[in-house]
Backbone as ProteinMPNN parsed JSONL, in Angstrom:
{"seq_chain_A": "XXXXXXXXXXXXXXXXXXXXXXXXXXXXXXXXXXXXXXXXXXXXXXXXXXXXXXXXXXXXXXXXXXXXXXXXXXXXXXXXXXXXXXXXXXXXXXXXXXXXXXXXXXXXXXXXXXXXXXXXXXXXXXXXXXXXXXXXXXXXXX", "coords_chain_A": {"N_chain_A": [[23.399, 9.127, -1.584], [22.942, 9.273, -5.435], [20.489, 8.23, -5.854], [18.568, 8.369, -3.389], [16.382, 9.918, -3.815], [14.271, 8.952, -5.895], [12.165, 8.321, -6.536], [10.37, 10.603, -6.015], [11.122, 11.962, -8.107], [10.387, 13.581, -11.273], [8.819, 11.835, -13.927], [10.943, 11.169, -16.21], [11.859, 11.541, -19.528], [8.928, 11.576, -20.782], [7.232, 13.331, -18.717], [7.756, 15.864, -19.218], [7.922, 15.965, -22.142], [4.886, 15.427, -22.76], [4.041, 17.917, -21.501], [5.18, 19.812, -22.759], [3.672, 19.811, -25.196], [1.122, 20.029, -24.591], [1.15, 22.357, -23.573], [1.766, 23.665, -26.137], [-0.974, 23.131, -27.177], [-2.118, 24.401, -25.408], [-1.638, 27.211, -25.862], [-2.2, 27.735, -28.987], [-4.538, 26.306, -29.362], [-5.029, 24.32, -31.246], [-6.912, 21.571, -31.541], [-5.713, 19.165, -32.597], [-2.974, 18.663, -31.386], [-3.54, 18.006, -29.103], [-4.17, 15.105, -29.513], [-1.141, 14.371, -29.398], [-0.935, 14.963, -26.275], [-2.283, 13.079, -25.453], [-1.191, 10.803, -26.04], [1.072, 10.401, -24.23], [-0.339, 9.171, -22.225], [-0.158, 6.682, -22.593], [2.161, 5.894, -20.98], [0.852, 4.075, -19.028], [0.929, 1.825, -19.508], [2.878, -1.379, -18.581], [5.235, -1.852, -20.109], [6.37, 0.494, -21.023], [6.841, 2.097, -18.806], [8.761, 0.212, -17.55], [11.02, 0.902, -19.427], [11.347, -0.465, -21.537], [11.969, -2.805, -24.709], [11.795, -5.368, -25.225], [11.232, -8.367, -23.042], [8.566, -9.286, -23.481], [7.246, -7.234, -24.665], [5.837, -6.787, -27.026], [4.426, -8.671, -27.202], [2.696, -8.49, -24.862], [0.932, -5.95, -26.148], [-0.055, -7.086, -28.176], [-1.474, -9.036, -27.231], [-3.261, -7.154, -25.495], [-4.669, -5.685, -27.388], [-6.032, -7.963, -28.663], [-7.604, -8.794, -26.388], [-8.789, -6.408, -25.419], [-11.848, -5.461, -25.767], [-13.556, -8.327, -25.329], [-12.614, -8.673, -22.593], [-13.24, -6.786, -21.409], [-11.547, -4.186, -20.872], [-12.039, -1.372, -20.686], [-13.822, -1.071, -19.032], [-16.388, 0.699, -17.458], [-16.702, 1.016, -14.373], [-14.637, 0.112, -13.563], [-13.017, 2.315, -14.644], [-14.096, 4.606, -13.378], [-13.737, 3.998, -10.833], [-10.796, 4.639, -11.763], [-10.572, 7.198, -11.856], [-11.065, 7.856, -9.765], [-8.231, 7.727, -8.034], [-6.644, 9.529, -9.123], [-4.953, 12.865, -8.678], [-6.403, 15.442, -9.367], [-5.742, 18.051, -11.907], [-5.761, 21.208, -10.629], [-7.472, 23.281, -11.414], [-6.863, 26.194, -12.642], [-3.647, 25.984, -13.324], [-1.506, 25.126, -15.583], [0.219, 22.846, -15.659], [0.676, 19.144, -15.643], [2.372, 17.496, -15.037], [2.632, 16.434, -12.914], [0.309, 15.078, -13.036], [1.118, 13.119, -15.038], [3.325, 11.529, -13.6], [2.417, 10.59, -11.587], [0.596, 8.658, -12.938], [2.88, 7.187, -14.083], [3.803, 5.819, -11.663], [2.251, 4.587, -10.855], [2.115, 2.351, -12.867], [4.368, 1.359, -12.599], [4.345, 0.178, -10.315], [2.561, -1.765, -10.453], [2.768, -3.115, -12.792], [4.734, -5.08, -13.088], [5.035, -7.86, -13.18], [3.842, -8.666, -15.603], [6.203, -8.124, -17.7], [7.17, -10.592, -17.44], [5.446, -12.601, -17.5], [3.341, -14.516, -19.283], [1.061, -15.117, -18.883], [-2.298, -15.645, -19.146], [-3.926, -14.807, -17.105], [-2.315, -13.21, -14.986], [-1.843, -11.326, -16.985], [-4.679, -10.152, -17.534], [-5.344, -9.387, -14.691], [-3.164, -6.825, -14.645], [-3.862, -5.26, -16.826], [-6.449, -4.483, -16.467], [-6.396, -3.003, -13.956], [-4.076, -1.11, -15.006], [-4.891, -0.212, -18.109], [-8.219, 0.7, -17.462], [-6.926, 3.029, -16.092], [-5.039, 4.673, -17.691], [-7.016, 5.476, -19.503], [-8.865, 6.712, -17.622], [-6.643, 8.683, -17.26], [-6.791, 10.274, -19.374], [-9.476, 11.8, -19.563], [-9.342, 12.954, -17.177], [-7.154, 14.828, -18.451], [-8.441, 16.062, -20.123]], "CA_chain_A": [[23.406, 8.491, -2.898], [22.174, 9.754, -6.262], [19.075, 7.717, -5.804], [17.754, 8.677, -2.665], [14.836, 10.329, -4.012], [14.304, 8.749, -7.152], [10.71, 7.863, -5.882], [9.959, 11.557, -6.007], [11.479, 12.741, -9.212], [9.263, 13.606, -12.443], [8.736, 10.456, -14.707], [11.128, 12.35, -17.482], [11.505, 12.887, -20.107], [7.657, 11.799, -20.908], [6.16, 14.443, -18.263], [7.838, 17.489, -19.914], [7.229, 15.979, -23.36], [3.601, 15.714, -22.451], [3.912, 19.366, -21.116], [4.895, 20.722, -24.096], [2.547, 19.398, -26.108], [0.198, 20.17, -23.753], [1.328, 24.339, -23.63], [1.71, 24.093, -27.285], [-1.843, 22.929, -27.239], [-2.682, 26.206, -24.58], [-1.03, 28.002, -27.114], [-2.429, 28.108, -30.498], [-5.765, 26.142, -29.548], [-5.397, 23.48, -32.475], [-7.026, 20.293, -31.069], [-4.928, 18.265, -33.215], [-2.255, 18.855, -30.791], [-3.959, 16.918, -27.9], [-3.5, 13.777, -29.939], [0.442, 13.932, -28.428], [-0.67, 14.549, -25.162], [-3.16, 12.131, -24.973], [0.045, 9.422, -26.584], [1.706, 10.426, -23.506], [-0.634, 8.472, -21.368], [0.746, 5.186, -22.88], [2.985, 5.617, -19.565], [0.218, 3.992, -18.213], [1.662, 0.441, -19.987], [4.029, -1.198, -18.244], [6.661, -1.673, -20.356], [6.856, 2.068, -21.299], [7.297, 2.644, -17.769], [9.785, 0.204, -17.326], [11.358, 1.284, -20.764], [12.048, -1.637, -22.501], [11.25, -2.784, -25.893], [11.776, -6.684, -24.848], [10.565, -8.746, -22.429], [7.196, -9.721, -23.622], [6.553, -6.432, -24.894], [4.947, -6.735, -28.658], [2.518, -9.742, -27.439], [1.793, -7.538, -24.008], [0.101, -5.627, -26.832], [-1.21, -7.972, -28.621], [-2.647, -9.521, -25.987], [-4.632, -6.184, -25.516], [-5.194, -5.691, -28.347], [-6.796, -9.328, -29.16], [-8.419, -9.038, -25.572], [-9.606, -5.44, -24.559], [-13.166, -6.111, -25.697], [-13.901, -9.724, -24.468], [-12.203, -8.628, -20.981], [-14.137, -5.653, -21.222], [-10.908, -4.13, -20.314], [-12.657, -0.316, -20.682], [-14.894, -0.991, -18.005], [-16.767, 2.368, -16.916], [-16.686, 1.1, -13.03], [-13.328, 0.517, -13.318], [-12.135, 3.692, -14.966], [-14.787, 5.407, -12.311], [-12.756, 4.156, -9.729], [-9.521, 4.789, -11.202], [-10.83, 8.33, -12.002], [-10.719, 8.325, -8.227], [-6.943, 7.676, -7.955], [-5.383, 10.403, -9.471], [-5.174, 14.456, -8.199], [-7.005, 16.27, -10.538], [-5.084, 19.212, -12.184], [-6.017, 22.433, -10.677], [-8.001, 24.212, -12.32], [-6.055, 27.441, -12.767], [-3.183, 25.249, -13.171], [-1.163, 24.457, -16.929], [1.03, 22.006, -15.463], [0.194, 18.071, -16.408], [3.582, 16.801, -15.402], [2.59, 15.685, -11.757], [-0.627, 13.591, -13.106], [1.866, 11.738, -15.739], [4.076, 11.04, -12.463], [1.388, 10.053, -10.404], [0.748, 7.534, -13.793], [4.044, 6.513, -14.207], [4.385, 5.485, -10.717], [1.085, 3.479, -10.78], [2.223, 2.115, -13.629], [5.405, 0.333, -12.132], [4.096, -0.576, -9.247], [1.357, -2.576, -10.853], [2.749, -3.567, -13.943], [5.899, -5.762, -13.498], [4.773, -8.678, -13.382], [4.202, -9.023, -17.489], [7.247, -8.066, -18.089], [8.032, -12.049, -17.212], [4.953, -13.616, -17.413], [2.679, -14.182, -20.399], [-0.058, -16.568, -18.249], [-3.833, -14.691, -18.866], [-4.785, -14.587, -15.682], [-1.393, -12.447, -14.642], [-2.028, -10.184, -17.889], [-6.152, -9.585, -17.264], [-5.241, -8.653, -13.264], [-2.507, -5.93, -14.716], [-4.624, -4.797, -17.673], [-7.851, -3.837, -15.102], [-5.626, -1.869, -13.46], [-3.596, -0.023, -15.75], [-6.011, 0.632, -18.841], [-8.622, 2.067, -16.707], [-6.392, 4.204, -15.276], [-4.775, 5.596, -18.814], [-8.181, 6.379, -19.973], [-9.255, 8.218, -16.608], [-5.614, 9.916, -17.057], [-7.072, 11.116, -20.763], [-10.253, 12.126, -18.965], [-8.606, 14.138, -16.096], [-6.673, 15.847, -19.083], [-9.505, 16.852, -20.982]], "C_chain_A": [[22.525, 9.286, -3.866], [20.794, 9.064, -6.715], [18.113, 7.629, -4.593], [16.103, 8.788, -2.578], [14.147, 10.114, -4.979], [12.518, 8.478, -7.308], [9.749, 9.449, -6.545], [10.511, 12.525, -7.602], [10.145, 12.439, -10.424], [9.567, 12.088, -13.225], [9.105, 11.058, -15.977], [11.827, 10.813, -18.782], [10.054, 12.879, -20.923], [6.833, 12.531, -20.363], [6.622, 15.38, -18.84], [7.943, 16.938, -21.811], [5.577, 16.131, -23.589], [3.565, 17.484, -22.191], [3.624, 20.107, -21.977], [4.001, 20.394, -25.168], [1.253, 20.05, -25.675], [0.16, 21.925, -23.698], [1.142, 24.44, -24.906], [0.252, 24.386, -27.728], [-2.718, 24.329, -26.565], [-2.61, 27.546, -25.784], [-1.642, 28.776, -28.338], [-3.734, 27.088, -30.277], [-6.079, 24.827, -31.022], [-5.37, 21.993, -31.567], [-6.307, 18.976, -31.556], [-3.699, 17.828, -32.641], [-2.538, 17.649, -29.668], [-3.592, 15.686, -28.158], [-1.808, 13.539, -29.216], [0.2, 13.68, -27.413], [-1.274, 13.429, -24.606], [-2.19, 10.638, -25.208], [0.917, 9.359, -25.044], [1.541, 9.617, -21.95], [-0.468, 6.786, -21.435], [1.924, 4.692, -22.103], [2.844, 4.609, -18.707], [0.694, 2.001, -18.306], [3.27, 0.053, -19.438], [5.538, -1.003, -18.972], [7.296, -0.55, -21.184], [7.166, 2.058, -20.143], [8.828, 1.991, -17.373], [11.269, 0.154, -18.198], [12.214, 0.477, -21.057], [11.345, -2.149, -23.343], [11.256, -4.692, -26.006], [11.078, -7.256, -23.898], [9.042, -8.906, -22.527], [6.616, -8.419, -24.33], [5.192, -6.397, -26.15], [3.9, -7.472, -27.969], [2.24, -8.833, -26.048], [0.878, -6.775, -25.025], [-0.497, -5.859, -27.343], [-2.125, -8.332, -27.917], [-3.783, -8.444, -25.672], [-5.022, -5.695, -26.625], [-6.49, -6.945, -29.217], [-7.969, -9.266, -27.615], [-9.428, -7.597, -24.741], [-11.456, -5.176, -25.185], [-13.464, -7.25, -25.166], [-13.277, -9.659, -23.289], [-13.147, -7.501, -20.46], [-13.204, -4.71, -19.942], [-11.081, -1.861, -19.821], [-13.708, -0.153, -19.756], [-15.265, 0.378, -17.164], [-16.283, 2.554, -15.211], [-15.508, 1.149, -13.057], [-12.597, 1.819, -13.703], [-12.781, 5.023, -13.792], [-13.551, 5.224, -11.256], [-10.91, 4.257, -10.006], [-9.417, 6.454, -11.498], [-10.639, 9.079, -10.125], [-9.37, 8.527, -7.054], [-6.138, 8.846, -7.765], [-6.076, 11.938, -8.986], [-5.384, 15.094, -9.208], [-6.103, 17.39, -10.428], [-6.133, 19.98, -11.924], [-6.731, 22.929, -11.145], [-7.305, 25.675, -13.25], [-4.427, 26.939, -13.102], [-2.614, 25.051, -14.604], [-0.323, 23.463, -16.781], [0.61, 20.352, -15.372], [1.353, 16.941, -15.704], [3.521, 15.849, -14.27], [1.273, 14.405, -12.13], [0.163, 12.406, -13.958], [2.574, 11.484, -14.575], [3.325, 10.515, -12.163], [1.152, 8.524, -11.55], [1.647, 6.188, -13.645], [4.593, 5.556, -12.693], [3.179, 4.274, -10.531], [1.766, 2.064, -11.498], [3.357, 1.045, -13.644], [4.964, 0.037, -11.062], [3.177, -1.681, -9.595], [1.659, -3.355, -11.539], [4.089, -4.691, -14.163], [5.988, -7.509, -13.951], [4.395, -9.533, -15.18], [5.118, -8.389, -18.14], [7.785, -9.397, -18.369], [7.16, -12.666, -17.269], [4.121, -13.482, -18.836], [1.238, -15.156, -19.985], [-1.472, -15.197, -18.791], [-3.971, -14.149, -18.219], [-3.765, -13.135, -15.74], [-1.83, -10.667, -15.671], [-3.725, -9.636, -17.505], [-5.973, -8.908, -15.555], [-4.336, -7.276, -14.043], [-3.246, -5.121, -15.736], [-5.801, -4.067, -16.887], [-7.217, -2.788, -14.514], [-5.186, -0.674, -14.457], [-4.318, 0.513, -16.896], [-7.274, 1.38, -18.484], [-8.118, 3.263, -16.276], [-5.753, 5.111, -16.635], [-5.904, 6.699, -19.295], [-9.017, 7.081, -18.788], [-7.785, 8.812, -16.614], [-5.91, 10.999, -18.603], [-8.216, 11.778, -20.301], [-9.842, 13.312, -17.935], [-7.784, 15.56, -17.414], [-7.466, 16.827, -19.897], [-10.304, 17.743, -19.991]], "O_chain_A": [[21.545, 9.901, -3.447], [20.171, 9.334, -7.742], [17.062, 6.99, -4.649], [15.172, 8.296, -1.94], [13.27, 10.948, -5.205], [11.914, 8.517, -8.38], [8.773, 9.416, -7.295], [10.136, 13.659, -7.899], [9.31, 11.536, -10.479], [10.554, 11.398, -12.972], [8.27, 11.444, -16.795], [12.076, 9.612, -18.678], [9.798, 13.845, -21.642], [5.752, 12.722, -20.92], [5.686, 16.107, -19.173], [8.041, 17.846, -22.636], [5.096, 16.848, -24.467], [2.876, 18.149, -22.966], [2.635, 20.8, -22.218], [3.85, 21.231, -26.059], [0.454, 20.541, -26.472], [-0.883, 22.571, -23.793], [0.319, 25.31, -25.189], [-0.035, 25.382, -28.393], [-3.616, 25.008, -27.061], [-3.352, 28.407, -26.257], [-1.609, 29.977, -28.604], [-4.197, 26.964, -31.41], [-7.157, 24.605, -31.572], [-4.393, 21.427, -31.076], [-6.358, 17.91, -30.944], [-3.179, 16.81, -33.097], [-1.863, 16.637, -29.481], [-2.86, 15.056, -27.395], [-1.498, 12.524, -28.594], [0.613, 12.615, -26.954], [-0.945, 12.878, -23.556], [-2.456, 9.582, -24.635], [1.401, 8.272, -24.729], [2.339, 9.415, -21.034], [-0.622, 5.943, -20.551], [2.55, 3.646, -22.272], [3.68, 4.134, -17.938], [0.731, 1.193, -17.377], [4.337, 0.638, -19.621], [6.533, -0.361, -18.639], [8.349, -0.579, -21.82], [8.392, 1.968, -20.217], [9.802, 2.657, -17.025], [12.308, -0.401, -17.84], [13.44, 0.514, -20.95], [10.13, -2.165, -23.143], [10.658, -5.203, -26.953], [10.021, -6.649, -23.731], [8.356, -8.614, -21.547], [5.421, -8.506, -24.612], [4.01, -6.067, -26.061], [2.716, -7.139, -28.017], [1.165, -8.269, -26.252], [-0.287, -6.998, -24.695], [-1.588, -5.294, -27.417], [-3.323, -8.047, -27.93], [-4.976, -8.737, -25.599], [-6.119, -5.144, -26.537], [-7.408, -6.755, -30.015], [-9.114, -9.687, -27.78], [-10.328, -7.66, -23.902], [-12.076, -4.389, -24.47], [-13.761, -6.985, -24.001], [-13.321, -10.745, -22.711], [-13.655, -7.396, -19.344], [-13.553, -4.476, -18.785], [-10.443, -1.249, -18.964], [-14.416, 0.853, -19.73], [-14.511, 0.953, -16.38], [-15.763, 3.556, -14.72], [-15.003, 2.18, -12.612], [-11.655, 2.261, -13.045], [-12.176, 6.042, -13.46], [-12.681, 6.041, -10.953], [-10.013, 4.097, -9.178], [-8.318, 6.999, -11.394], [-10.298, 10.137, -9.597], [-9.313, 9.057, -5.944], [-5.354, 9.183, -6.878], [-7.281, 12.183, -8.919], [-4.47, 15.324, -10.0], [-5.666, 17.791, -9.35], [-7.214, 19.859, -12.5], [-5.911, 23.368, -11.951], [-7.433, 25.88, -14.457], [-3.788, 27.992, -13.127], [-3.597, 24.61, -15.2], [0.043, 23.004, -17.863], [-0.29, 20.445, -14.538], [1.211, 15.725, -15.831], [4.065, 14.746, -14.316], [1.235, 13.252, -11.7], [0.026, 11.196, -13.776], [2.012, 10.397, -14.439], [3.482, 9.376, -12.602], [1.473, 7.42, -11.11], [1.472, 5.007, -13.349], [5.56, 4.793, -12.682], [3.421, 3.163, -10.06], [1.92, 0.991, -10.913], [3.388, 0.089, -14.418], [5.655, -0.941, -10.778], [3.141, -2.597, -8.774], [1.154, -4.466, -11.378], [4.388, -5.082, -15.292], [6.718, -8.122, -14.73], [4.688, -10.641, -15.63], [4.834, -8.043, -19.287], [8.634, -9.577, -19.242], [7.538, -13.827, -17.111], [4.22, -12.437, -19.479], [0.558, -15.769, -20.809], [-1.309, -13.982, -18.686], [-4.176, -12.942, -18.351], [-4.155, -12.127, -16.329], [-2.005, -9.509, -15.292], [-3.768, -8.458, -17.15], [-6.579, -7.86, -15.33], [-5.141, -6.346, -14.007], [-3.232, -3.947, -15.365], [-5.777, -2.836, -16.883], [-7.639, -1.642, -14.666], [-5.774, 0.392, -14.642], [-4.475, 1.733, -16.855], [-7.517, 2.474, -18.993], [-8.734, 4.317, -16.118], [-6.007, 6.315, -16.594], [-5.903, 7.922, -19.436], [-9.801, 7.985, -19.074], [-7.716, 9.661, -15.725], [-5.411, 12.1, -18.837], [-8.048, 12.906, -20.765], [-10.133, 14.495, -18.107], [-7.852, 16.782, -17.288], [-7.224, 17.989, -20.223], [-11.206, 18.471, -20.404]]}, "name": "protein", "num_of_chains": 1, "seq": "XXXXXXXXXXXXXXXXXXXXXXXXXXXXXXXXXXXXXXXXXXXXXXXXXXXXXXXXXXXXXXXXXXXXXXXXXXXXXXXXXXXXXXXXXXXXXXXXXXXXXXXXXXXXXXXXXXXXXXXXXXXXXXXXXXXXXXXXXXXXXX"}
C-alpha cells in the first residue's frame, strides 16, 4: 500500500519550506530571514499538524493566547526537558528538515485530542507538551 511508510516520510511540504528559508538564511546572512524559519515551528500546534482550519481551531488559539502566561505555558523546566526530546542538528549539517519531522510527529501524537475537545484541563495537558517543545525546536535552530 501507498501508506506503508507514511510514519517515516518528511512532514512536507513545511520541512522543505522551512529548509529553504533556512538555506536562504545560510545564504545571504540576513537575520530577517529566520523569522520564516522560526514560523515553521508552528508545526508544533496541533491543528497545523493535523491541517485543518476547523475543529476548534481559532479558540485552540485563543485559548493560548488568553492562557500562556497564567499556565505559565513557557515554563523553562519544561522546555529543558523538551530540549531533551529532539536530535540536535549536526553541527556540520544545513539540513533542518528531520527536526521539523521529529516536531510534526510529536505534534500529532500529542495533540489530537483538542481538535474535539475544548474542556481546560484537556487543552493545559496538550499545551505543556507542545509549546515547550516549539520553543526548544526554535532553540535547537538557533
Amino acid at each position: 500500500s501507498m501508506y506503508d511508510d507514511f510514519e517515516e516520510m518528511p512532514f512536507q511540504p513545511i520541512d522543505n519550506l522551512g529548509q529553504y528559508w533556512y538555506q536562504s538564511f545560510l545564504q545571504s546572512g540576513q537575520p530577517q530571514l529566520l523569522g520564516f524559519v522560526f514560523h515553521t515551528t508552528d508545526l508544533l500546534q496541533p491543528h497545523h499538524t493535523w491541517t485543518t482550519s476547523a475543529l476548534n481551531h481559532s479558540s485552540w488559539e485563543s485559548w493560548v493566547k488568553d492562557y500562556y502566561d497564567q499556565e505559565d505555558l513557557n515554563n523553562l523546566q519544561l522546555v529543558r526537558s523538551a530540549m531533551a526530546t529532539f536530535t540536535p542538528i549536526a553541527k556540520n549539517s544545513q539540513d533542518i528538515r528531520p527536526l521539523l519531522t521529529q516536531g510534526g510527529a510529536f505534534s500529532y501524537a500529542q495533540g489530537g485530542i483538542v481538535l474535539n475537545s475544548q474542556d481546560h484541563y484537556d487543552r493545559l495537558t496538550t499545551a505543556k507538551q507542545v509549546i515547550p517543545h516549539a520553543i526548544a525546536m526554535v532553540v535547537h535552530l538557533l
